[in-house]
Structures are given as structure tokens and as C-alpha cells.
TITI-97689 format. One record per atom (N, C-alpha, C, O): residue number from 0; atom name; x, y, z. Coordinates in nm, 3 decimals. Example, Ala and Ser with C-alpha at 12.3 -4.5 7.8 and 13.67 -1.06 7.14 Angstrom:
<pts>
(0 N (1.319 -0.569 0.780))
(0 CA (1.230 -0.450 0.780))
(0 C (1.320 -0.330 0.780))
(0 O (1.424 -0.332 0.846))
(1 N (1.285 -0.225 0.708))
(1 CA (1.367 -0.106 0.714))
(1 C (1.290 0.003 0.787))
(1 O (1.341 0.114 0.804))
</pts>
This chain:
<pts>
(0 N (6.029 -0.208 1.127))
(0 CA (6.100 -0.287 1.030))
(0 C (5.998 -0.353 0.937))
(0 O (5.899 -0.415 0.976))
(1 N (6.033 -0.335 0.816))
(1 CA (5.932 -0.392 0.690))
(1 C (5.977 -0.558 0.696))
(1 O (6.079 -0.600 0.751))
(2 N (5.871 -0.642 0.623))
(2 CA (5.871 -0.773 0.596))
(2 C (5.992 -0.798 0.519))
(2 O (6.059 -0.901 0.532))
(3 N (6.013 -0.730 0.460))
(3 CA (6.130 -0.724 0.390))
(3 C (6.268 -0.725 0.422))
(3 O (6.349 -0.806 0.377))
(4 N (6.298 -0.610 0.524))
(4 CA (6.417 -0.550 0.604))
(4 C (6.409 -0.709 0.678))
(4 O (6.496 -0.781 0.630))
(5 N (6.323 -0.778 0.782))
(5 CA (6.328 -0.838 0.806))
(5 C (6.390 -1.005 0.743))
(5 O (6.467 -1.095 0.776))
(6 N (6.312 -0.973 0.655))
(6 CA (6.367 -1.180 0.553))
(6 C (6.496 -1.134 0.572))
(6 O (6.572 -1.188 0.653))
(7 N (6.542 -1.003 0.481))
(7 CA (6.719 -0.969 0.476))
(7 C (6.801 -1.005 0.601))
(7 O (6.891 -1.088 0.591))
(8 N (6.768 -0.936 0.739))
(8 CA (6.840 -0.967 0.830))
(8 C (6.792 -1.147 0.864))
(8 O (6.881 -1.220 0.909))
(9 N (6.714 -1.180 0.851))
(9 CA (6.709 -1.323 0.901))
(9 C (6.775 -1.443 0.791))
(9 O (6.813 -1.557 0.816))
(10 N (6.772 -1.380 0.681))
(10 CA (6.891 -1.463 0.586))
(10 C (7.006 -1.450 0.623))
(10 O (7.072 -1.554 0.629))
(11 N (7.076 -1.320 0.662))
(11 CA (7.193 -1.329 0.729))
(11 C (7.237 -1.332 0.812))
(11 O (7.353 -1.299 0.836))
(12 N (7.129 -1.386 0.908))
(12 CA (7.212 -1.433 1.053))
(12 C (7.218 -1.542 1.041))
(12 O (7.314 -1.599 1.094))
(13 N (7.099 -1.639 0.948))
(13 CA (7.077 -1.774 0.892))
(13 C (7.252 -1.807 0.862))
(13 O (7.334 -1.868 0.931))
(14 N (7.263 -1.739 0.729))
(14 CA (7.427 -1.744 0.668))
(14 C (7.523 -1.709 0.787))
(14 O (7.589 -1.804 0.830))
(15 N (7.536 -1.618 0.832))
(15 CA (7.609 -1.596 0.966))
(15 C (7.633 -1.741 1.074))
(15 O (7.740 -1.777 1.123))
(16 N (7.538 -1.787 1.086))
(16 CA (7.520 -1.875 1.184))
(16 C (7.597 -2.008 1.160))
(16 O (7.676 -2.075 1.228))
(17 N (7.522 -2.023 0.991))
(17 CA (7.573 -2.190 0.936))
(17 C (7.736 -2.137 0.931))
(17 O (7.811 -2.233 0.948))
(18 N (7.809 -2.010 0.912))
(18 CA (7.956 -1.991 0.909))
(18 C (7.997 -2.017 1.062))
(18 O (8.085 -2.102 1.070))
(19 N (7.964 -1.977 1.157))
(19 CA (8.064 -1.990 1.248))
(19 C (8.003 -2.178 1.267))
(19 O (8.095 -2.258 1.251))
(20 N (7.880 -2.235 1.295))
(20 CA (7.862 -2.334 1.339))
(20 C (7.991 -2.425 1.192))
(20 O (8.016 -2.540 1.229))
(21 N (8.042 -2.399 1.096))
(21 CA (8.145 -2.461 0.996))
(21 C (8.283 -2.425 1.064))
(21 O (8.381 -2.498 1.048))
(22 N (8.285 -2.323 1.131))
(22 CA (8.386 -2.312 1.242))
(22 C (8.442 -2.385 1.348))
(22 O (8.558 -2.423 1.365))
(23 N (8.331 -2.399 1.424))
(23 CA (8.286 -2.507 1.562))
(23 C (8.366 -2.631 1.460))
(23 O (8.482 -2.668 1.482))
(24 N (8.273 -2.691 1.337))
(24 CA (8.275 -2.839 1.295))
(24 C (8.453 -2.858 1.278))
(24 O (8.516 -2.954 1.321))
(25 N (8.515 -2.728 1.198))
(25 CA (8.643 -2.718 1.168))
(25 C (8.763 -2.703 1.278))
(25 O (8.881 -2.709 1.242))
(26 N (8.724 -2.681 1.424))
(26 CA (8.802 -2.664 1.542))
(26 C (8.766 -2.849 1.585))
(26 O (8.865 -2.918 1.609))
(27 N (8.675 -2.893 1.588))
(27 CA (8.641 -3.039 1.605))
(27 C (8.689 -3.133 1.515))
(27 O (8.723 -3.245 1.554))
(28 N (8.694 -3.097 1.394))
(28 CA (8.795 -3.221 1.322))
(28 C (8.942 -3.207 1.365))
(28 O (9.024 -3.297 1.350))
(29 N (8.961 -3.125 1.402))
(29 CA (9.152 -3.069 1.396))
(29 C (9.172 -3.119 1.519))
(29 O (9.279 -3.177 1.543))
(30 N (9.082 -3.108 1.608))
(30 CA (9.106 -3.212 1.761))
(30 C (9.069 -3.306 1.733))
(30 O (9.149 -3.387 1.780))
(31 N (8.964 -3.377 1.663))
(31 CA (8.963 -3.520 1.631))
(31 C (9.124 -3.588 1.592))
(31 O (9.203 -3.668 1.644))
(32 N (9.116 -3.520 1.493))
(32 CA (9.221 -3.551 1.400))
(32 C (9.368 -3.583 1.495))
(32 O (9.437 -3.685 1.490))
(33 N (9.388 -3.463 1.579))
(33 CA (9.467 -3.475 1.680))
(33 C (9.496 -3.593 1.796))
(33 O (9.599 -3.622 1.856))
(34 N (9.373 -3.644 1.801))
(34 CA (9.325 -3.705 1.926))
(34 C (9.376 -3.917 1.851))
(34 O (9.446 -3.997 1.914))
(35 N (9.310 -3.941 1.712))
(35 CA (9.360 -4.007 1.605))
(35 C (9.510 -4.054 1.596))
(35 O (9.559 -4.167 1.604))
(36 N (9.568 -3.927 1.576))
(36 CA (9.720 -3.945 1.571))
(36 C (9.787 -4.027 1.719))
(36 O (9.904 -4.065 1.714))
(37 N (9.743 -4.040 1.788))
(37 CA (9.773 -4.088 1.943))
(37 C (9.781 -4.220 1.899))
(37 O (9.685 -4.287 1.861))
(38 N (9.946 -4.271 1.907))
(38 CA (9.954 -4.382 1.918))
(38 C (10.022 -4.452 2.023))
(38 O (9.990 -4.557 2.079))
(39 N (10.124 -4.376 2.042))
(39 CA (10.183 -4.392 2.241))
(39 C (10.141 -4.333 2.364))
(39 O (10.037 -4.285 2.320))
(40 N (10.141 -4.306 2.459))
(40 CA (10.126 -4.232 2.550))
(40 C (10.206 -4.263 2.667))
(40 O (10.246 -4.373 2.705))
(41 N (10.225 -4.138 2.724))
(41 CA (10.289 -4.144 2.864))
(41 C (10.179 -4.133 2.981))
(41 O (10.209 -4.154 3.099))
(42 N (10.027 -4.093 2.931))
(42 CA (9.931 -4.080 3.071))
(42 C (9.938 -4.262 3.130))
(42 O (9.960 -4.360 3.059))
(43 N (9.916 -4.258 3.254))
(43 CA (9.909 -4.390 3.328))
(43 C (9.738 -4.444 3.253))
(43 O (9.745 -4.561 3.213))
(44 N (9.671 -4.413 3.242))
(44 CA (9.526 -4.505 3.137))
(44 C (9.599 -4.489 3.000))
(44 O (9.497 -4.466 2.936))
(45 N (9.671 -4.485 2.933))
(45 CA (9.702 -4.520 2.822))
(45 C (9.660 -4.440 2.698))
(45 O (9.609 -4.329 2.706))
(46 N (9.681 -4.496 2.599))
(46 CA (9.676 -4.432 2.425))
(46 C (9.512 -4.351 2.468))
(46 O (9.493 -4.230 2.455))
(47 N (9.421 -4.439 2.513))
(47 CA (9.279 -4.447 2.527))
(47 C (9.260 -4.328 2.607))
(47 O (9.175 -4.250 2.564))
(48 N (9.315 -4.299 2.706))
(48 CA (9.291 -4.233 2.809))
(48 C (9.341 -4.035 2.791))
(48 O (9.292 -3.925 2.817))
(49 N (9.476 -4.096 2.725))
(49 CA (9.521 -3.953 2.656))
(49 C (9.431 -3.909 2.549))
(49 O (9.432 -3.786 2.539))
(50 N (9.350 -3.971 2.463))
(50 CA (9.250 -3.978 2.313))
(50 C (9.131 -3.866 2.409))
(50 O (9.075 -3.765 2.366))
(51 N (9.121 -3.926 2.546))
(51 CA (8.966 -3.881 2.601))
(51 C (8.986 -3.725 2.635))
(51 O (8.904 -3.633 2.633))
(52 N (9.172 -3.729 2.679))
(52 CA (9.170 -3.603 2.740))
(52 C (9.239 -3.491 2.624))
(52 O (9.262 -3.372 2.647))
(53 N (9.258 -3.542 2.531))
(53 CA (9.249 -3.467 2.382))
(53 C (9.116 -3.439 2.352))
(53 O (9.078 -3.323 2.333))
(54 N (9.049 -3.529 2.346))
(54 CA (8.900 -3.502 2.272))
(54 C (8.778 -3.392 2.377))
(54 O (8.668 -3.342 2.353))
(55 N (8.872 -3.391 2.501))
(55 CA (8.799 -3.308 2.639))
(55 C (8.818 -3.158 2.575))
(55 O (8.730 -3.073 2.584))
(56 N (8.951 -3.133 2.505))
(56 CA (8.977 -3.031 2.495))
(56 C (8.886 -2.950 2.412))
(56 O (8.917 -2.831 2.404))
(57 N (8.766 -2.993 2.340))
(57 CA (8.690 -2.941 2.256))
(57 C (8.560 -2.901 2.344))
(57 O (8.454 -2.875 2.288))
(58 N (8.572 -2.897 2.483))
(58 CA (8.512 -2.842 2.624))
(58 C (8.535 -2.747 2.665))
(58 O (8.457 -2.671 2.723))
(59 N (8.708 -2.723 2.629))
(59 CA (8.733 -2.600 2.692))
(59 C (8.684 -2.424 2.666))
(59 O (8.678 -2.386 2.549))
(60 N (8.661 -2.356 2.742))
(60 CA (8.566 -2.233 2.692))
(60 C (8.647 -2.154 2.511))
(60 O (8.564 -2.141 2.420))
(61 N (8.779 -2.115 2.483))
(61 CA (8.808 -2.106 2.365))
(61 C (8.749 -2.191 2.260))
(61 O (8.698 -2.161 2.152))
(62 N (8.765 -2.293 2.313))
(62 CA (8.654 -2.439 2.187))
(62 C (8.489 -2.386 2.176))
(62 O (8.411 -2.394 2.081))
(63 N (8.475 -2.347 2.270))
(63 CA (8.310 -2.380 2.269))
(63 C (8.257 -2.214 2.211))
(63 O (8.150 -2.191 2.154))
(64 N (8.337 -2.138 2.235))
(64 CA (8.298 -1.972 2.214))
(64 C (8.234 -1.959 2.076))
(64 O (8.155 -1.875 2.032))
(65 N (8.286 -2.062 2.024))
(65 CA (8.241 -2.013 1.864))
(65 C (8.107 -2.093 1.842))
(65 O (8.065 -2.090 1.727))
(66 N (8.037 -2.159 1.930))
(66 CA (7.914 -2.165 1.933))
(66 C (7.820 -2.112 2.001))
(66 O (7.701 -2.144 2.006))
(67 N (7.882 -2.022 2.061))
(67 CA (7.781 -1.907 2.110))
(67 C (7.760 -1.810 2.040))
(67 O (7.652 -1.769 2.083))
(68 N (7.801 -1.723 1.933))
(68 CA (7.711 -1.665 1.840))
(68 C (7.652 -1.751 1.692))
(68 O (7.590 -1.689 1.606))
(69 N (7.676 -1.871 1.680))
(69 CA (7.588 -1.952 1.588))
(69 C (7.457 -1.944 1.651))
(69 O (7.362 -1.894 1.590))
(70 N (7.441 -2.000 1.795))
(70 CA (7.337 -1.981 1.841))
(70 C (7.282 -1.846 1.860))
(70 O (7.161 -1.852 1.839))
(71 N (7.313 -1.743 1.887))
(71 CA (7.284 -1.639 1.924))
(71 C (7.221 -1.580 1.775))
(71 O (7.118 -1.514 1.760))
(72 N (7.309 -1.625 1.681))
(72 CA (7.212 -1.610 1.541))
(72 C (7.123 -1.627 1.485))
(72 O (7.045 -1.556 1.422))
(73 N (7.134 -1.773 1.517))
(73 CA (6.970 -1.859 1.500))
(73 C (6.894 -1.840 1.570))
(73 O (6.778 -1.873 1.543))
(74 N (6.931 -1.767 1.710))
(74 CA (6.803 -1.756 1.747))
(74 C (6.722 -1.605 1.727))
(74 O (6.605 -1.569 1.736))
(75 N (6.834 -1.547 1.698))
(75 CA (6.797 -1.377 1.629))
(75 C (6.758 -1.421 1.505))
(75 O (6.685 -1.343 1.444))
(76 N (6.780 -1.499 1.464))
(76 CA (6.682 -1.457 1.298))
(76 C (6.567 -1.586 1.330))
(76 O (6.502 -1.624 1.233))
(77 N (6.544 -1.648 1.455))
(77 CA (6.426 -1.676 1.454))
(77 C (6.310 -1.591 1.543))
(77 O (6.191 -1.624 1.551))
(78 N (6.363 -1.491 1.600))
(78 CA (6.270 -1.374 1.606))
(78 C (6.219 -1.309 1.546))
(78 O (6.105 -1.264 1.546))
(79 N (6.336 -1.294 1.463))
(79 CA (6.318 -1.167 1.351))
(79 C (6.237 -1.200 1.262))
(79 O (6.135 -1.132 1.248))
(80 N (6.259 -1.312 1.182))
(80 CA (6.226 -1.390 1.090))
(80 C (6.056 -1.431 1.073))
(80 O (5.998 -1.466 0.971))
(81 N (6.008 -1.415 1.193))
(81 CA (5.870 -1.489 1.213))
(81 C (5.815 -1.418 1.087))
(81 O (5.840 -1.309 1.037))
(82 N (5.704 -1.551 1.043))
(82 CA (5.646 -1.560 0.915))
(82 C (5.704 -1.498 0.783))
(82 O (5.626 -1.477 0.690))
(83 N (5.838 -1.469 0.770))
(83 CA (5.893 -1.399 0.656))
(83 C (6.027 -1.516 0.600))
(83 O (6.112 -1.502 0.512))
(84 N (6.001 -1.621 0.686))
(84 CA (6.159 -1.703 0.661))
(84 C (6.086 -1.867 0.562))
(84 O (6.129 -1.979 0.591))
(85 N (5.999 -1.851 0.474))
(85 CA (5.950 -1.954 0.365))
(85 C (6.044 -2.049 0.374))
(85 O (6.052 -2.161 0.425))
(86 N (6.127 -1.968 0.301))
(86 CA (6.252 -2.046 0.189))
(86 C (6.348 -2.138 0.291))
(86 O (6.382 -2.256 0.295))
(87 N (6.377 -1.987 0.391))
(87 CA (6.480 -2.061 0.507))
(87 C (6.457 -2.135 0.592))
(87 O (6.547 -2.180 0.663))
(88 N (6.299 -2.174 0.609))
(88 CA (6.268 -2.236 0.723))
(88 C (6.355 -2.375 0.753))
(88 O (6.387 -2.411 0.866))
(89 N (6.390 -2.455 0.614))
(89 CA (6.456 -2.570 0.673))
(89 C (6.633 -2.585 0.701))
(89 O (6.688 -2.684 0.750))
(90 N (6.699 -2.459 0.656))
(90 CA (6.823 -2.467 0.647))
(90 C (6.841 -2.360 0.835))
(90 O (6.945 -2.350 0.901))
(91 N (6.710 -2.302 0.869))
(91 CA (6.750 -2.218 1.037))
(91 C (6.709 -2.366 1.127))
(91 O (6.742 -2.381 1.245))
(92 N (6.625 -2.480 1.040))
(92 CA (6.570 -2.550 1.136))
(92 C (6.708 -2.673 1.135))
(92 O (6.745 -2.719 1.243))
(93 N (6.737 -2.693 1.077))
(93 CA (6.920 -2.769 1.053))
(93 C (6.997 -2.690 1.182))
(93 O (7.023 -2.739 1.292))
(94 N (7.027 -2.548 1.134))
(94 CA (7.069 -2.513 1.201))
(94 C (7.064 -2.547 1.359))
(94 O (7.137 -2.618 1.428))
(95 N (6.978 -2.487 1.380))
(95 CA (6.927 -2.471 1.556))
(95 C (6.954 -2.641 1.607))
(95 O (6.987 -2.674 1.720))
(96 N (6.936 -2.716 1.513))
(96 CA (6.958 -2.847 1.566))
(96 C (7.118 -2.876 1.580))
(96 O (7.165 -2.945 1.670))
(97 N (7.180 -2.825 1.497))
(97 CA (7.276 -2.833 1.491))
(97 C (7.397 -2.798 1.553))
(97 O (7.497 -2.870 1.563))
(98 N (7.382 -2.684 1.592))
(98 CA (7.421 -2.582 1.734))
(98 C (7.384 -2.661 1.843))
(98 O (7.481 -2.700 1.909))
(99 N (7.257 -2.705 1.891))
(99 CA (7.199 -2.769 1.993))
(99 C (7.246 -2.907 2.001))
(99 O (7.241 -2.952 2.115))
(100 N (7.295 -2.995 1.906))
(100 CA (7.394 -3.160 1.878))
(100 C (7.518 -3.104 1.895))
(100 O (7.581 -3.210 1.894))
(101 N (7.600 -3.020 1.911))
(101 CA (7.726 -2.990 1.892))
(101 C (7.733 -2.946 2.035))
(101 O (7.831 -2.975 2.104))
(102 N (7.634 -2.876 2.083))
(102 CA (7.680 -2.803 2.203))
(102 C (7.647 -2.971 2.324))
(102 O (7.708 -3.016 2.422))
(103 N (7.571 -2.999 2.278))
(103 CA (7.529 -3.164 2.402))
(103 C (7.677 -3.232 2.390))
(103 O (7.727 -3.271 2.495))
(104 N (7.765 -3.251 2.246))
(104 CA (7.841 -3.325 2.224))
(104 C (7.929 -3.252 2.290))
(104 O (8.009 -3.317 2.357))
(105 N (7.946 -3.094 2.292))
(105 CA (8.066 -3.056 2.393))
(105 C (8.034 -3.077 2.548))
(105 O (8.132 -3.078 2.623))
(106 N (7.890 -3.098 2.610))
(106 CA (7.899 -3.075 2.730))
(106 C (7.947 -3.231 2.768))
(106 O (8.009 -3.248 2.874))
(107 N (7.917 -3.345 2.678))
(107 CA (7.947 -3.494 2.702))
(107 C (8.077 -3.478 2.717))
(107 O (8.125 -3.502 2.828))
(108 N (8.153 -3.438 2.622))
(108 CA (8.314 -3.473 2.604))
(108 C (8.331 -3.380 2.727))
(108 O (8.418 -3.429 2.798))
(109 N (8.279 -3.259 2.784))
(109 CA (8.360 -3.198 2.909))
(109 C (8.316 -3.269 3.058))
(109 O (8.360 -3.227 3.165))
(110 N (8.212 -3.395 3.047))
(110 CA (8.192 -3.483 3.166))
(110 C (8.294 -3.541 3.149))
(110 O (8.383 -3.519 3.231))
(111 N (8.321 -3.634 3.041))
(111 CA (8.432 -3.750 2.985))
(111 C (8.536 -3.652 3.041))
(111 O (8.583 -3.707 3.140))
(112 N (8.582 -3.555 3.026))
(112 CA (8.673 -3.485 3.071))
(112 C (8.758 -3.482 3.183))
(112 O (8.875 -3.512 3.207))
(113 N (8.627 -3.419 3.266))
(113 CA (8.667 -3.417 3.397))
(113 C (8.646 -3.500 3.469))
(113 O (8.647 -3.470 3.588))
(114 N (8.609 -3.689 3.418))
(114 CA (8.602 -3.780 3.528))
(114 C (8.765 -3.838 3.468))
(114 O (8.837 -3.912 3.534))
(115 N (8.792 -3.795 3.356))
(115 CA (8.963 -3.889 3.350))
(115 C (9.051 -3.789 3.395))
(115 O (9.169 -3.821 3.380))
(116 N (9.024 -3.633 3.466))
(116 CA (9.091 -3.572 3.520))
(116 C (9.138 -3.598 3.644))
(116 O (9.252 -3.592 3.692))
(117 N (8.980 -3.641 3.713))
(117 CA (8.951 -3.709 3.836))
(117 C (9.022 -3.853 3.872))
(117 O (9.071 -3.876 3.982))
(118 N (9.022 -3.932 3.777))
(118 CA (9.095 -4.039 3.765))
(118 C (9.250 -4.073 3.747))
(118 O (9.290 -4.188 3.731))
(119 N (9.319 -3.979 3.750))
(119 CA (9.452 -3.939 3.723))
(119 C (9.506 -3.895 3.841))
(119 O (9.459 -3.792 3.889))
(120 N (9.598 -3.954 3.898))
(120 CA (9.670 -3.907 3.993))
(120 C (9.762 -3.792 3.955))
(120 O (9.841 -3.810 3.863))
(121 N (9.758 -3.631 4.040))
(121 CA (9.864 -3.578 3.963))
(121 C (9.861 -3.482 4.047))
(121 O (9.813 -3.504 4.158))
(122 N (9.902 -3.376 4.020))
(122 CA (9.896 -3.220 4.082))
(122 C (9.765 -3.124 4.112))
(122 O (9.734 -3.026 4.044))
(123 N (9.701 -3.169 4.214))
(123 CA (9.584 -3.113 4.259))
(123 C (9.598 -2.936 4.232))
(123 O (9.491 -2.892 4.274))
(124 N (9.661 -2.847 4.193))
(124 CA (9.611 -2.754 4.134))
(124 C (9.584 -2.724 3.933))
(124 O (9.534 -2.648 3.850))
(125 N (9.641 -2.815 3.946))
(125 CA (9.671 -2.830 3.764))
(125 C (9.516 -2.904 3.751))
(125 O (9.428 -2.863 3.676))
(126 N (9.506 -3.009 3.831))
(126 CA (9.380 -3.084 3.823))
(126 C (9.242 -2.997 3.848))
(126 O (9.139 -3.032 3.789))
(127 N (9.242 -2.915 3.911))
(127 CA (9.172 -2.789 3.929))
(127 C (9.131 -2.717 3.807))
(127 O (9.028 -2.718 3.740))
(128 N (9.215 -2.672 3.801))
(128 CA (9.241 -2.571 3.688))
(128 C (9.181 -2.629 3.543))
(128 O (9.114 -2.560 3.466))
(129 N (9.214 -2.749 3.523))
(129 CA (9.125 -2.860 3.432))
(129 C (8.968 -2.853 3.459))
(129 O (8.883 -2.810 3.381))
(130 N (8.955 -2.886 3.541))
(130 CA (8.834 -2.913 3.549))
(130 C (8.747 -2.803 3.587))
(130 O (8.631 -2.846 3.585))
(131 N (8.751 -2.662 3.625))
(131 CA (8.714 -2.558 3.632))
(131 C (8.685 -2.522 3.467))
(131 O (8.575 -2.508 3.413))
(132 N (8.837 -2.509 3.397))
(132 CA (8.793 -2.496 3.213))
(132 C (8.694 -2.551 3.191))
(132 O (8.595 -2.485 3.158))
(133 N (8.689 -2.692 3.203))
(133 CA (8.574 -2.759 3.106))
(133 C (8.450 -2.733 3.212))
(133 O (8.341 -2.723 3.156))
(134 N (8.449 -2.726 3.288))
(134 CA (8.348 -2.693 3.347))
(134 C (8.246 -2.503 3.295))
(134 O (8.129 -2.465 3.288))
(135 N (8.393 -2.440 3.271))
(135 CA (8.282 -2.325 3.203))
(135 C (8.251 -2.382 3.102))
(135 O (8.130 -2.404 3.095))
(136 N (8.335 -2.432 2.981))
(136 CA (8.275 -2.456 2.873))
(136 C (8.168 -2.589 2.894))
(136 O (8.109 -2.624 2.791))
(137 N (8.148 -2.643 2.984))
(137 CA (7.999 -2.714 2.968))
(137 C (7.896 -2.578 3.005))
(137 O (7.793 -2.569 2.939))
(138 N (7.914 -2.510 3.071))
(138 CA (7.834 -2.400 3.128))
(138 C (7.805 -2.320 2.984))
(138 O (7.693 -2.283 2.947))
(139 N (7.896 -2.307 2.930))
(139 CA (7.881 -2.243 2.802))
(139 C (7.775 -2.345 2.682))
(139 O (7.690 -2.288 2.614))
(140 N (7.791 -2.463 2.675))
(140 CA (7.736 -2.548 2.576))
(140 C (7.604 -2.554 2.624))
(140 O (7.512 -2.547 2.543))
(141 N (7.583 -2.566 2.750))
(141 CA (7.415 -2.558 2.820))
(141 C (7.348 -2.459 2.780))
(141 O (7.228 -2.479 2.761))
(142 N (7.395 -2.345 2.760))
(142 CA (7.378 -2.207 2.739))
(142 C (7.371 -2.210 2.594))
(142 O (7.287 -2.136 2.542))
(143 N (7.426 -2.266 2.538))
(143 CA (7.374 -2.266 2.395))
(143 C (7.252 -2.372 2.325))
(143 O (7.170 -2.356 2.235))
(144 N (7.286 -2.483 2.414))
(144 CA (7.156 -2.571 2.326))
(144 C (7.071 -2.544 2.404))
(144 O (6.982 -2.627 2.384))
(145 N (7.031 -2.454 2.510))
(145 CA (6.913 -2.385 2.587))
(145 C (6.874 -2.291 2.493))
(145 O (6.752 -2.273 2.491))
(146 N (6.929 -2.235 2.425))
(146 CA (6.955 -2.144 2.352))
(146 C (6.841 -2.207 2.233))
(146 O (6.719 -2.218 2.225))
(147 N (6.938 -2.232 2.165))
(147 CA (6.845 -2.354 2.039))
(147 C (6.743 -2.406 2.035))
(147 O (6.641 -2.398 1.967))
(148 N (6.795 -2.484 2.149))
(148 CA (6.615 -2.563 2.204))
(148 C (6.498 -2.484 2.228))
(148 O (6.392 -2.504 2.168))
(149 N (6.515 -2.395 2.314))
(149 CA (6.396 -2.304 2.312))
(149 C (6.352 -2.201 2.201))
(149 O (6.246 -2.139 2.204))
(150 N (6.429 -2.193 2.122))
(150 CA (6.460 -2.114 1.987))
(150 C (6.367 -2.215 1.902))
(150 O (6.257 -2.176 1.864))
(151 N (6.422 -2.378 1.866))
(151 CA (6.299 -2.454 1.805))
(151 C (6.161 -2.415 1.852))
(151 O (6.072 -2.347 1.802))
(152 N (6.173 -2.480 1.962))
(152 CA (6.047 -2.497 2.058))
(152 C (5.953 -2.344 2.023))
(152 O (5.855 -2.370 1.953))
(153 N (5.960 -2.262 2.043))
(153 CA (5.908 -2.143 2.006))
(153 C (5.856 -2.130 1.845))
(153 O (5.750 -2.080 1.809))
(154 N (5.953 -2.184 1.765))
(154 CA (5.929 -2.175 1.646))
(154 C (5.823 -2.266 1.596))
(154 O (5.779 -2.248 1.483))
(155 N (5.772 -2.376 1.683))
(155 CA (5.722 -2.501 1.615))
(155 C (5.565 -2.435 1.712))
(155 O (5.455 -2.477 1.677))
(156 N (5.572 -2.363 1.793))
(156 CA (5.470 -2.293 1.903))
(156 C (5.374 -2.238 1.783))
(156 O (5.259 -2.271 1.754))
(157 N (5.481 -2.123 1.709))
(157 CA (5.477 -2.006 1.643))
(157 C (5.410 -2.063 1.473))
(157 O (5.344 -1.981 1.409))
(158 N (5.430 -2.173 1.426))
(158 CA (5.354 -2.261 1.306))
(158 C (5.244 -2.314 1.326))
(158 O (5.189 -2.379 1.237))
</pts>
């Protein structure tokens, strides 16, 4: 692969990447947003408590999927890319941080998750079943800002 072929594919996994990580941000406002609207509740912890286990839901593995090829991008066009990415260096280095803040913020909200799951008296297989979800998707978010992180880390090796 020429220096060339190369910048090309590492601009567009660059572009690739910042699209789905605008994905991720756009599945996270719509549960924010969701979570906001909560002004009554029927959970026994209250308005507060239903808000946590709305905002958990951005844990669950469908939520988190779409930050596994942002990362998987950034970190392919920071292979690819070595010494040919000038221009892009600061919009893959946004990136990778960015993927890597989003994925910590999903594995937080899927602890917050599963301790107000834990805290809820209710149907021990439903309660299961909760906390198994967010539990892949923290498995999944680890997996991505491992991802990132070592993706920087390499890159800052590699300068």
C-alpha cells in the first residue's frame, strides 16, 4: 500500500468513525432527553431513581454497539495512518478520546445501573436479566476505551 492509498483509507475511517461516534452522541441525547421528561414515577426510589434506570439504559449492549466500530476505526486508521495522517492528526486524536469518554461514561451509567437494580425489590429473574444486559454492555465499553486507549498510547509511542 502506497503513502497515499494509505492517508485515503485513514481519512475515511477518521470520517467513518467521527459518524458513528455522532451516532453513539445521538442515541445518548434521546435517552437523556427521555430520562428529563420524568416527572412522576411509580419505582419505590422515586422520579430520581427511575431517571438512573433510564439513563442505565445507554449500558445496554444495543446502546453501546455503535461504539464499537467508532473505535474499531480509529484505531484502524491509526495503524494505517502512521506518519501519513499531518492534517488528521488532531481530529483521530479528538476522536480516540472521544470513543474512550463515552465508552467510561457507558461503563459508569451500567454500575449506576445495576446497583439501583440491586436496590429494588422485585422479580429476581427480570432483575437478572437486567443486570446481565448492562453487564455485557460494560464488557463492551471496556473493550472499547481499551481499544482507544491503547490506540492513543501507541500513537504518542509512535511521535
Amino acid at each position: 500500500m502506497t503513502d497515499g492509498e494509505r492517508e485515503h483509507w485513514s481519512r475515511l475511517l477518521v470520517k467513518i468513525g467521527w459518524l458513528f461516534t455522532l451516532a453513539e452522541v445521538a442515541v445518548a441525547a434521546a435517552i437523556v432527553n427521555r430520562a428529563r421528561a420524568v416527572t412522576t414515577s411509580s419505582f419505590e426510589d422515586g422520579v430520581w431513581g427511575q431517571r438512573a434506570e433510564i439513563l442505565s439504559f445507554l449500558s445496554l449492549p444495543q446502546n453501546v454497539v455503535v461504539l464499537v466500530p467508532a473505535a474499531a476505526a480509529a484505531a484502524a486508521a491509526t495503524l494505517i495512518g502512521r506518519g501519513t495522517l499531518a492534517l488528521l492528526e488532531p481530529w483521530l486524536d479528538r476522536l480516540l478520546r472521544l470513543v474512550a469518554g463515552l465508552a467510561l461514561a457507558v461503563i459508569a451509567l451500567g454500575v449506576v445501573g445495576i446497583i439501583d437494580v440491586l436496590a429494588r425489590a422485585g422479580d429476581s429473574f427480570s432483575d437478572f436479566n437486567d443486570i446481565v444486559n448492562r453487564l455485557g454492555g460494560i464488557v463492551m465499553g471496556i473493550a472499547a476505551a481499551r481499544l482507544c486507549l491503547e490506540s492513543e498510547r501507541s500513537r504518542t509511542r509512535a511521535n
